[in-house]
C-alpha positions as CSV (number, residue, x, y, z in Angstrom):
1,X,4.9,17.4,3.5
2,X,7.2,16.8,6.7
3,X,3.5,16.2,9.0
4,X,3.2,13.0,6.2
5,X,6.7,12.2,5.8
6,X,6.7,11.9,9.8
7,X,3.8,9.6,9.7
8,X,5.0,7.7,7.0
9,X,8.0,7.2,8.9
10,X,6.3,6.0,11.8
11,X,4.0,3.3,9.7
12,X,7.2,1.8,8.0
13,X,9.2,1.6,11.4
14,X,6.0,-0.1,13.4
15,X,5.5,-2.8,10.3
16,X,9.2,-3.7,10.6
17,X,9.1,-3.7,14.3
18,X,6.3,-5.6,14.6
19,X,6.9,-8.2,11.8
20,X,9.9,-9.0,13.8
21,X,8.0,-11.0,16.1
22,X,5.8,-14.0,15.7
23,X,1.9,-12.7,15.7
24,X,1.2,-15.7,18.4
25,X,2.8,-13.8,21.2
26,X,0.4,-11.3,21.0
27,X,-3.0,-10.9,22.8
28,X,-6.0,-11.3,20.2
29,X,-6.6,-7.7,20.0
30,X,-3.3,-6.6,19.2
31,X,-2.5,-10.0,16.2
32,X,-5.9,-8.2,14.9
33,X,-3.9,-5.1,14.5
34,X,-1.0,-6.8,13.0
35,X,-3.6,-8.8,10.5
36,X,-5.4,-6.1,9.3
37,X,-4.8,-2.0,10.4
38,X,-0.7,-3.1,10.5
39,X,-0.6,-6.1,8.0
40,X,3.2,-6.6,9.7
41,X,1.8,-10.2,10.4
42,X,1.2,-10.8,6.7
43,X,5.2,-9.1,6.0
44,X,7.0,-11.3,9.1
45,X,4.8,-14.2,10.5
46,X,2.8,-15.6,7.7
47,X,6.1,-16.2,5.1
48,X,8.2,-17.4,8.2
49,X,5.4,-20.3,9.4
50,X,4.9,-21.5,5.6
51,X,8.3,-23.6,5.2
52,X,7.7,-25.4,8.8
53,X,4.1,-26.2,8.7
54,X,3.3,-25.9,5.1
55,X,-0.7,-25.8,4.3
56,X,-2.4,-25.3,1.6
57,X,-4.9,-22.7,3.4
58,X,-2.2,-20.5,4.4
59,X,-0.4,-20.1,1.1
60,X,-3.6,-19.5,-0.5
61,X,-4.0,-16.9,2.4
62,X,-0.9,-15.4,1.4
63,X,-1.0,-15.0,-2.0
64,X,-4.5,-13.6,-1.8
65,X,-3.3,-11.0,0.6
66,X,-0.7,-10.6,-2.2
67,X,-2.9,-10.1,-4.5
68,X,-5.3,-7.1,-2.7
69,X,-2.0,-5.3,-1.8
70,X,-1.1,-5.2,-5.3
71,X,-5.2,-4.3,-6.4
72,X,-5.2,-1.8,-3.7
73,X,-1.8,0.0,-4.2
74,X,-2.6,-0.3,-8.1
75,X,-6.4,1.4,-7.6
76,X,-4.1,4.1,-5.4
77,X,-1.9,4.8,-8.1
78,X,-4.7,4.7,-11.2
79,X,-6.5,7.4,-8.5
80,X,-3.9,9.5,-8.0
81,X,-3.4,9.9,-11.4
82,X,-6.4,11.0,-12.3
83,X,-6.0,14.0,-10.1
84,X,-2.7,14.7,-11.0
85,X,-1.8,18.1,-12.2
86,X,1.4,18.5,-13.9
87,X,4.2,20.1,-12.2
88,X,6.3,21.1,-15.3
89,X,3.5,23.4,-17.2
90,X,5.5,26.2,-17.4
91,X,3.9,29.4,-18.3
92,X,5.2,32.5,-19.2
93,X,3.5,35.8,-18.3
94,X,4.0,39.0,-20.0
């Protein structure tokens, strides 16, 4: 587990260090990145924009990007339940 604890470290720390910064001062290739691979543009930019220059569109972006996280990370869960094996069957050998 420390390999996936290492990358997992390494995803949260480049989603908060890159939802620091407005996606607009990136190149196109890399706000690409932060829209889709690193959604830090959906954590950072999007909610920051939405008071200042409220639209419809992007709320409606927003929430629907809500809603898949929560559908994905739920399908996830449901999956990794299903291949659960219990950690506490405890069996005694004589």
């Amino acid at each position: 587990m420390g390999n996936a604890d290492n990358l997992a470290g390494q995803a949260i720390n480049a989603l908060i260090t890159f939802g620091l910064y407005p996606a607009e001062i990136f190149p196109g290739a890399v706000q690409w990145l932060l829209y889709t691979l690193i959604p830090a543009a959906f954590v950072g930019s999007v909610p920051a924009r939405l008071p200042s220059a409220f639209s419809w569109g992007r709320l409606a972006v927003l929430v629907a990007f809500a809603a898949g996280i929560v559908l994905a990370a739920s399908y996830v869960f449901q999956w990794g339940l299903r291949r659960y094996e219990s950690g506490n069957l405890v069996t005694v050998r004589r």
